[in-house]
N, C-alpha and C positions, 0 to 999 in steps of 0.2 A: 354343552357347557364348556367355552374353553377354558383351558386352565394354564396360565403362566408364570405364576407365582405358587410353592407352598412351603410351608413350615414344617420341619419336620421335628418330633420329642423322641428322644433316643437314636440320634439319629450318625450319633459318633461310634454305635457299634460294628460289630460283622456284618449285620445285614443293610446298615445304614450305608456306612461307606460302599457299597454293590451299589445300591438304590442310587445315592447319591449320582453317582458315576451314569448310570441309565438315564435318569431324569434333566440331567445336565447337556448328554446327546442329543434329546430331543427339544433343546434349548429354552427349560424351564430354567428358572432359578430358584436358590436352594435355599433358606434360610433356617439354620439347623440352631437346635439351644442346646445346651452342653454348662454343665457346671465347670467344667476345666475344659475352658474352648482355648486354651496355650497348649494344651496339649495335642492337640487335634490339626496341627499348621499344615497341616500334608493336606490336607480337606481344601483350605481356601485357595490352594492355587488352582481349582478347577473353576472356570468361567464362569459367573453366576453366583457363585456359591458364597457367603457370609457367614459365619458362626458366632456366637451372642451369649456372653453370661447369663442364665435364668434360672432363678427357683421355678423348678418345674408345676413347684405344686404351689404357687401364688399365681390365684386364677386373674387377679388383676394385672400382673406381670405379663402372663399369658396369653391375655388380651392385645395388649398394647402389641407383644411382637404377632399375633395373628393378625392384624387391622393389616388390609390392602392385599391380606394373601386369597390365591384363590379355594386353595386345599389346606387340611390338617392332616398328615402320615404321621402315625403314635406306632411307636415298634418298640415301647417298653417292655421289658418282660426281665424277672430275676427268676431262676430255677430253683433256689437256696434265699432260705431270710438270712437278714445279715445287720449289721448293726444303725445301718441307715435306714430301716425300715425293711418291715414283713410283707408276705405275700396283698394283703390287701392292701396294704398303702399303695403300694408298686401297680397291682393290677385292677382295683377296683376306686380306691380315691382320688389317684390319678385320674382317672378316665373320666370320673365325675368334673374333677378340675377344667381339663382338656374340654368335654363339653358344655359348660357353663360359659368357657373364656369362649370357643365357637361361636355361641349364640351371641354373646357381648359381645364380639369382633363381626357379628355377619358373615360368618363362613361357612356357604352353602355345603361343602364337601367334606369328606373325614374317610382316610383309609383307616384300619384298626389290624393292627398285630395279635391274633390270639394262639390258641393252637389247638394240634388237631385231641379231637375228643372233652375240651372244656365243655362242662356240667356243673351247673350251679346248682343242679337236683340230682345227680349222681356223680359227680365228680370223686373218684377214689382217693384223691390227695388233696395236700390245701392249693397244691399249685393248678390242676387241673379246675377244683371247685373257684378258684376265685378267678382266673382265667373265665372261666364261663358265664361270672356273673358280671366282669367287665365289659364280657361282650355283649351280653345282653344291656347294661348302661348305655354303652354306643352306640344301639339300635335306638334309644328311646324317645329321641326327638324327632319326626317326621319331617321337619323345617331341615336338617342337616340330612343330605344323602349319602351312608355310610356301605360302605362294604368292608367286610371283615374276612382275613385268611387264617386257615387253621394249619401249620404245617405240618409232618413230620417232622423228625430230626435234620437239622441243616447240615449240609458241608460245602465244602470249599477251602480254597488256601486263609491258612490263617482262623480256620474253623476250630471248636472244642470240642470236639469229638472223635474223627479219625487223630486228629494231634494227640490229642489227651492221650489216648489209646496208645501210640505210638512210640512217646514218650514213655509210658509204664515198662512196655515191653523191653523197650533198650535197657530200661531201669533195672529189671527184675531177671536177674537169669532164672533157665530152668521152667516147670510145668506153672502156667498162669492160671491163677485161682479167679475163677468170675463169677461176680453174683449177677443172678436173674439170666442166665445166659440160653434160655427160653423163649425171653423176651421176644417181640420182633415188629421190626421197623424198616418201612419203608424211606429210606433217606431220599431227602430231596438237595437237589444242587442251588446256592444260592442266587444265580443269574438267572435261573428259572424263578427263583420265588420272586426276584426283582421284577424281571420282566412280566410277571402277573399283576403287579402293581402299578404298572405303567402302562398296561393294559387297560386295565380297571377304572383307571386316572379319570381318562375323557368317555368313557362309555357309559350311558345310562341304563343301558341293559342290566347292568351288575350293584348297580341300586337297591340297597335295603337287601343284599344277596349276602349267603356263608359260602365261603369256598374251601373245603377240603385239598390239600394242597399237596402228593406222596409223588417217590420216583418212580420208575418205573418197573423196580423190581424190589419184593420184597425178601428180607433176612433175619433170621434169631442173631443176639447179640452177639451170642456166640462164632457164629460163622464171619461174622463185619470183624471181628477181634483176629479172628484167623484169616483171614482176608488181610487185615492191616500186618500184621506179622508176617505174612508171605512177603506182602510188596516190599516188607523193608529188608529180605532175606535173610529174616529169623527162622530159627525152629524151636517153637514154643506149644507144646503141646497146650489146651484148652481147656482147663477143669471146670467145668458146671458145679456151681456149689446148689445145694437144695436149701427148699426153702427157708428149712429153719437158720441154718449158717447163713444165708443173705439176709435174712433179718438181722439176723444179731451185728452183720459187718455194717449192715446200713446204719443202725445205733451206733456202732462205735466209731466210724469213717464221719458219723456226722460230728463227731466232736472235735476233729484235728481242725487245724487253720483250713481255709479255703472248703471246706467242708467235699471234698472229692465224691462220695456216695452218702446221701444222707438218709434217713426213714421216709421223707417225702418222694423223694426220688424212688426210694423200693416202691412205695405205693401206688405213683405213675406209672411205674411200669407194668404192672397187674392187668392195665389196660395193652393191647396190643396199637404200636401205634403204624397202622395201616387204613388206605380207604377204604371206605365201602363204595364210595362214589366219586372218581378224582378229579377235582374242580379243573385242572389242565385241559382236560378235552371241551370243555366247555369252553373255554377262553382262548382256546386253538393253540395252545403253546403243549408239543412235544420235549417231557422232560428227558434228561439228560442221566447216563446210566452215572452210576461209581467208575466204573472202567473205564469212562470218558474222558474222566476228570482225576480223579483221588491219584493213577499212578503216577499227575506230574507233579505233585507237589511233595508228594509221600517217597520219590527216587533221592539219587545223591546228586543231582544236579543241579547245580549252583541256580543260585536267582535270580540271574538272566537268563537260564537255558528255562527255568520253570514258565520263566515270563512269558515269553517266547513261545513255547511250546504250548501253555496255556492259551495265545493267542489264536494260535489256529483251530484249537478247538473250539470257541467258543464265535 
């Protein structure tokens, strides 16, 4: 199946702009939908590439800009509900959307954003559970050949996670109090999640396939927290809070703006999020450590020398 043309939904975030950028080298074109495609002007000076006003979830809409593409790439995902819609809207009526407009547009292909461990029959959270029952949605039509990636935790420049972290600690003097700091996850580097997806693209081997998607080394929360704190030359001791005080901070953390740690969030975490089976060596792509990556954008070097530096690693 060649493929020259796709459409991507969500495709203005962290992993979209990576993807973007990959898919473009191999001189696809990119036609991305975004409810605030003005914000997003940095995107359309890449060759190929268009961005388009769309209600994502007007399947007729959805239609029209999927007509004459060859693929549909869906990287929606919210971690937190939030006043435009909850976990199932986001991850399971979308998809429904997304594949109905498919079928109405004739588009034989559909990559699928989910993550690692969704369970739509054990899924410990809502985000997990409805994750899981999205992706089982997006297997459901035989007519459209889907492959779906489950990650780890992402990182990279401009990521929410080593940042977020990062952020705190400069914030907070003195010993850092962490909930779930047990936890443990194998982070993956975004240009590897990209490139699994541009892998994936033209292969029919990975048809109707889950791919588990981890880095290569795994870590408790706890040690990624002190790890980010080294690299930025803090010293901040690491307090592990027990269970009960992470619950209670995850109730209360969900009530501020932006919600930073919510109950849904504690509840994912219950789950360890590491492979059992890592879809990367099946797709021949060796992922890339944190050491590889994380210390150039987490240093004090300006953002040419990040760029730069970034460059030869990758």
């Amino acid at each position: 199946m060649k493929i020259t043309r796709v459409c991507i939904v969500g495709g203005t975030g962290f992993v979209g702009h990576c993807l973007t950028t990959r898919l473009v080298a191999q001189g696809i074109r990119c036609r991305i939908l975004s409810r605030h495609p003005q914000r997003h002007r940095d995107m359309q000076v890449l060759p190929g590439v268009r961005l388009y006003h769309s209600n994502v979830f007007d399947q007729e809409a959805l239609a029209v800009h999927f007509a004459d593409c060859d693929a549909v790439i869906n990287l929606v995902g919210i971690l937190n509900e939030n006043r435009s819609g909850g976990f199932h809207r986001a991850h399971v009526e979308l998809v429904g959307k997304i594949m109905g407009a498919c079928k109405d547009a004739r588009v034989p292909r559909l990559l699928h954003m989910s993550a690692l461990h969704a369970d739509r029959e054990r899924g410990p959270s809502r985000y997990l559970f409805t994750k899981g029952e999205g992706e089982e949605l997006a297997h459901s039509q035989p007519q459209i050949k889907t492959t779906s990636f489950r990650p780890s935790v992402i990182f990279g420049p401009g990521d929410s996670f080593f940042n977020r972290f990062a952020d705190l600690l400069k914030l907070l003097p003195g010993p850092f109090p962490l909930a779930c700091a047990e936890a443990r996850f194998a982070p993956v580097y975004v240009g590897d999640v990209a490139e699994a997806f541009v892998h994936a693209l033209h292969n029919a081997a990975t048809w109707d396939r889950h791919y588990d998607l981890c880095g290569p080394q795994a870590f408790t929360l706890g040690e990624l927290v002190g790890y980010t704190a080294k690299r930025l030359g803090l010293k901040r001791p690491i307090i592990g809070l027990g269970d009960g005080i992470s619950r209670l901070q995850a109730h209360l953390f969900g009530q501020l703006p932006g919600k930073p740690f919510s109950y849904d969030n504690y509840l994912s975490m219950r789950v360890d999020s590491v492979c059992e089976q890592n879809g990367f060596a099946e797709l021949g792509i060796e992922p890339k450590t944190i050491d590889s990556i994380v210390p150039f954008y987490l240093s004090g070097h300006s953002e040419r020398q990040r760029y730069n530096e970034l460059r030869q690693v990758v």
